[in-house]
N, C-alpha and C positions, 0 to 999 in steps of 0.2 A: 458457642460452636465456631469452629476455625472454619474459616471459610478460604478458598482460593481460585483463579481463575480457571476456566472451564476449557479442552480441547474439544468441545464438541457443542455446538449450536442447541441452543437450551437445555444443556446436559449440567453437570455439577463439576466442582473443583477437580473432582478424586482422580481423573484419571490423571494427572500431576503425579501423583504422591502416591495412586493405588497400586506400582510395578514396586514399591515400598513396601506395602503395606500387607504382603498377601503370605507375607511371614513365617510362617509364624512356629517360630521351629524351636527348635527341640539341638539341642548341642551335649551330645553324651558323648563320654568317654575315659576312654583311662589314660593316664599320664603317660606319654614313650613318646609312641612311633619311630622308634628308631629302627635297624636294619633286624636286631631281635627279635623287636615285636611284631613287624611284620612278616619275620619270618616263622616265628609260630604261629601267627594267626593264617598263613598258606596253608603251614601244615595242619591246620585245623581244620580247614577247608576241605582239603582233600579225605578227612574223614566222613565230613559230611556232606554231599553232592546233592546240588540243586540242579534240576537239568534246566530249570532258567528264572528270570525273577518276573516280574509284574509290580507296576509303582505306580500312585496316585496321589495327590497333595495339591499346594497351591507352586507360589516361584522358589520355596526350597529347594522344591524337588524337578523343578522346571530345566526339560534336556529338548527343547525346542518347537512345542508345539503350539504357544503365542505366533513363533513367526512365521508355523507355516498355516497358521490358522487366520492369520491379518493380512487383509488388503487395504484398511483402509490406511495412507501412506502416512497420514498426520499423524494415531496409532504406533506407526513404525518407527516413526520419526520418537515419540515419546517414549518406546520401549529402549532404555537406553543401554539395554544388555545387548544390545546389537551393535553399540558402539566403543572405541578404545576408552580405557584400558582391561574392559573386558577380556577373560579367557588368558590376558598378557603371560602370567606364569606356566601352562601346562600347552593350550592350545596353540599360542602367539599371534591369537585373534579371537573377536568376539566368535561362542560358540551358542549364541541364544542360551547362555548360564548366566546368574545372577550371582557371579563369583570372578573372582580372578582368574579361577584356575575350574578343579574340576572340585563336582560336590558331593556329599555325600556317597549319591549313591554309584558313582563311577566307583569312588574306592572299594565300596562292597563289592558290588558286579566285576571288577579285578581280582578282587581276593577268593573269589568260590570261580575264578576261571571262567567266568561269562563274557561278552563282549558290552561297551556300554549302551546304553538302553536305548533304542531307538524310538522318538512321539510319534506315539501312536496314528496321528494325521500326517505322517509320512510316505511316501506312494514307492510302490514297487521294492516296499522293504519286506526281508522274512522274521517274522515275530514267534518266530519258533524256541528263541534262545532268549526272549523276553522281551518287552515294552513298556514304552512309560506313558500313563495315559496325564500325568500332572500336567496342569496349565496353569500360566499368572494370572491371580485372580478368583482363584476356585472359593468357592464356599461349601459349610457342609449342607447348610438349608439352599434349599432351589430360588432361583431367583424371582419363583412367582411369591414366595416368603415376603423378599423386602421390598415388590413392587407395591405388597398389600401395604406397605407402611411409607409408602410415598417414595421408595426410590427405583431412580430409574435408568441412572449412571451406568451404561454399557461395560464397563471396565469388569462389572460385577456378574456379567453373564457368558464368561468364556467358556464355562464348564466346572459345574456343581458337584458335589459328589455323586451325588445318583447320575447327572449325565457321563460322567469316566466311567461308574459301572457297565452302563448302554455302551459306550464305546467301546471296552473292553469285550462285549457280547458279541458284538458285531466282528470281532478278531479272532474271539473261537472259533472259529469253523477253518479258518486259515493255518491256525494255530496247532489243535489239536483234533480234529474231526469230529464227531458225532458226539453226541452226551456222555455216553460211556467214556467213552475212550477218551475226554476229556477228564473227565473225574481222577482215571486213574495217572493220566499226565499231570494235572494242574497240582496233586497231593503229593507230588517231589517239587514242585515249585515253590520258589520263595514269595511271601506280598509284602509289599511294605506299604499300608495304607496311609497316607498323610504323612505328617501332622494336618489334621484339616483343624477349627475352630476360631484360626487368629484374624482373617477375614470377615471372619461374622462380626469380630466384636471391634472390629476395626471400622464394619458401617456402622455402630451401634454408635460411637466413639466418636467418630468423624464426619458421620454423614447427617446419623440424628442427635449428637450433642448430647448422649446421656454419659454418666457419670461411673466408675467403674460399680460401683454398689447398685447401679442401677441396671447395668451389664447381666447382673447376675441372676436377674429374673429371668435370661433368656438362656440361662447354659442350662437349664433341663432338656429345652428342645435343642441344642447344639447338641449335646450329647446322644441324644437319641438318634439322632442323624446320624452320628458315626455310627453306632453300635447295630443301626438298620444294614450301614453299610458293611458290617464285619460280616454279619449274616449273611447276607445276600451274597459275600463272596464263598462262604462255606456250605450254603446251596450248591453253588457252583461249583466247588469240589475242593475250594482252597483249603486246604488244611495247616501249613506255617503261615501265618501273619503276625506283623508287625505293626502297631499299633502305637505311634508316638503321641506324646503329651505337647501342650504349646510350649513356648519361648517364654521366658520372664517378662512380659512386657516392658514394664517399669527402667529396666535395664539396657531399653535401644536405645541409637543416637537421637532417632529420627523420633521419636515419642518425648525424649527428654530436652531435646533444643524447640518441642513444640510445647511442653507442661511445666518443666522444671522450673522458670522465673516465676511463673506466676502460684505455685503450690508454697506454702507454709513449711518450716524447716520440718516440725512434724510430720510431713507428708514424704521426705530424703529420706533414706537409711543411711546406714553410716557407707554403705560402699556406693552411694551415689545414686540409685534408683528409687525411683517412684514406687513407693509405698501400697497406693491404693489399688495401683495396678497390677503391680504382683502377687496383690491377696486375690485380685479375680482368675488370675493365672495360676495359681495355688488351688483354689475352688473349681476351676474347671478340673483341672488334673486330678483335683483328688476323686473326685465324680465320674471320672472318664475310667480310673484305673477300679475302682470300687465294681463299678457294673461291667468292665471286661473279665473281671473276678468271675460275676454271676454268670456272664456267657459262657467262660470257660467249666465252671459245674456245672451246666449247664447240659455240655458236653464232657460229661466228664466221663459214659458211658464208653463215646469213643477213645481207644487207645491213640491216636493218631493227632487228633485236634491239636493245635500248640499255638497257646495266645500269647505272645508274647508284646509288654507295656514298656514300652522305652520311655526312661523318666530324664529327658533334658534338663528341666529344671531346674533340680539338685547342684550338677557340672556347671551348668553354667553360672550359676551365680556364684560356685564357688571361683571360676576364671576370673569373673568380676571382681570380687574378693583378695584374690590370692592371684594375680595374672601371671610372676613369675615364677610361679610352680608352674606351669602350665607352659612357658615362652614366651609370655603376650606382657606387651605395655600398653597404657593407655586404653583399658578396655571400653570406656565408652566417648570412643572416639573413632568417628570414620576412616578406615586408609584413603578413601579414594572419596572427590569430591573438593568443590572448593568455598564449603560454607566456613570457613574459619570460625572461630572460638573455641568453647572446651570440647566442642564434640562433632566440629567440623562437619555438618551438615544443615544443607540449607534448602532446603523441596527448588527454588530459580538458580540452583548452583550446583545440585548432584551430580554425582558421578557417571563418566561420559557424555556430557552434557560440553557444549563451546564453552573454552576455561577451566571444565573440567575434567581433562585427560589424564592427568598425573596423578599415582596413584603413588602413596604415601614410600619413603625410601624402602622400607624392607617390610612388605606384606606379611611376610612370613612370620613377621613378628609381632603379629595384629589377630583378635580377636573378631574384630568388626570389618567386611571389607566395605560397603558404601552406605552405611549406619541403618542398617537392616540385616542381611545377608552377613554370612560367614567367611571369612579369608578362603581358601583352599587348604591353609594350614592347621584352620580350626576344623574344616572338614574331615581330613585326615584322622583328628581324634575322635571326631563321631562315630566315624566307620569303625573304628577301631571299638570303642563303647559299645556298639549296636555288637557286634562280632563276638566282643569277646565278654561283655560286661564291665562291672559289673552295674550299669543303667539302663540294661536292656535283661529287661525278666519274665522269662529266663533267656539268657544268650542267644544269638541266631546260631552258634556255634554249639551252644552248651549240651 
């Protein structure tokens, strides 16, 4: 078990390395982005009108509500997407993103003419036009979950899946008024639930030392947990959701400069990833997408229901793979950060951290921005992916 020093008085390592760790994403997309594609994908937009979106997840999806949710200043101090070279590309300051620039869901929220997402624990906002209830740290099981199995690490109880549901409840009424008239608002809304699962297996991983074959005892209950939470939102009237799959694990910086010397060359693929861990991230996905199938017949009575499964997996390992189809060099290597060697990350030398400000010469040309998290230009293809396909099935466009 990897162990590392603790920011809080008989607490664990994790919160180090947990604003890493809370992943665990999903990178779809199709090949461009150029002036083209995104201007077919407007015009596509304009076909189909969201009158607003709603988003939940771990730090993928995170549009600021760690920082308005932390007081405790140590906390602050560690969340280090609050410090430069954050945000440097798009905002020209840290924006509480776990990006250079902006993520995912800003470029959606731009392309269907929404404004970007405001967190949810933001005061005196109007969440009329949508909200983000994601925070760093999220899991899909509740934290009374892993308290039962001895952990007790704060970093892991920011906000559960089911606690963003509650939150997001508590926004309804602001929102859209009464039951009714919520149902019939929220069913032109867009959701993008997650990617929630990479946090669970990240304590699984990290905190209790099991092994990724051992991981996979517990993605029945991960999975249940998401598919509790698609429901619970289609109670509620949602009817588009979007439903991503996790990240390759095998293929982060921050996984690989912690497993890769000590794993067996059979346990490498040939593009550099860890083996064991992207067969549990294969397994969860395929498990994830199988049973959103059944939700979806489920409802299949409804005309209206639309599940849609975002399958990152695929793209990105193909980036990995093939970087310069794509624009990227050196994919499993951090932009920003100052752990040197092949993957330039180091949990005492991460990114915006003292020493490490500088973020690699042209991001834009990076896969990875601080050996977790995604460039702004890997973003860019996501959005585009999720919009148009073909790894979002079916399209939020389609």
């Amino acid at each position: 078990m990897i162990k590392f020093p603790s920011f809080y008085t008989g607490g664990s390592w994790l919160l180090m390395v947990a604003n890493f760790l809370v992943v665990i994403v999903q990178l779809t997309a199709v090949i461009g982005g150029g002036a083209a594609m995104r201007s077919t994908t407007m015009a596509a937009a304009a076909e189909l009108r969201y009158n607003a979106m709603f988003a939940f997840g771990d730090s993928m999806a995170e549009t600021g509500n760690i920082c308005a949710a932390s007081t405790n200043k140590t906390e602050l101090d560690v969340l280090t997407c609050t410090h430069p070279p954050y945000g440097m590309t798009y905002f020209g300051k840290p924006a509480c993103r776990w990006c250079n620039g902006r993520i995912a869901l800003d470029f959606i929220a731009q392309a269907l003419g929404l404004p970007l997402l405001p967190p949810s624990k933001s005061k005196g906002v109007d969440f009329r036009r949508g909200g983000n209830m994601a925070i760093t740290g999220s899991t899909a099981m509740d934290f009374s979950f892993y308290n039962s199995l001895g952990i007790h690490d704060p970093v892991w109880n920011h906000g559960s899946l089911h606690a963003q549901i509650q939150w997001f409840q508590q926004l309804m009424p602001s929102i859209c008024g009464t039951d009714q008239s919520c149902k019939e608002f929220l069913s032109n809304s867009l959701f993008v639930f997650g990617g929630f699962g990479g946090n669970d297996y990240n304590i699984l991983f990290l905190e209790l030392g099991l092994k990724p074959e051992q991981g996979m005892n517990y993605t029945v209950k991960i999975v249940d947990a998401i598919i509790d939470g698609v429901e619970k939102l289609i109670e509620l009237g949602a009817v588009h959701i979007v439903v991503p799959g996790i990240f390759p694990t095998g293929c982060l910086p921050i996984f690989l400069s912690l497993y890769a010397s000590s794993s067996g060359k059979a346990d490498i693929d040939d593009a550099g990833c860890l083996k064991p861990y992207n067969k549990l991230t294969e397994y969860h996905n395929s498990m994830l997408r199988e049973r959103l199938q059944a939700l979806q017949s489920k409802h299949e009575n409804s005309s209206t229901t639309r599940i849609m499964y975002a399958d990152y997996y695929s793209l990105v390992y193909q980036m990995v793979q093939q970087p310069r189809r794509f624009g990227f060099s050196d994919p499993l290597q951090a932009c920003c950060g100052a752990g040197g060697g092949r993957y330039n990350f180091d949990v005492a030398d991460r990114c915006g951290m003292e020493g490490a400000t500088t973020a690699c010469r042209d991001p834009a040309a990076r896969l990875s921005w601080d050996g977790v998290h995604p460039t702004e230009a890997a973003n860019r293809i996501i959005a585009e992916g999720w919009l148009r396909g073909p790894y979002c099935d079916p399209p939020i466009l389609g």
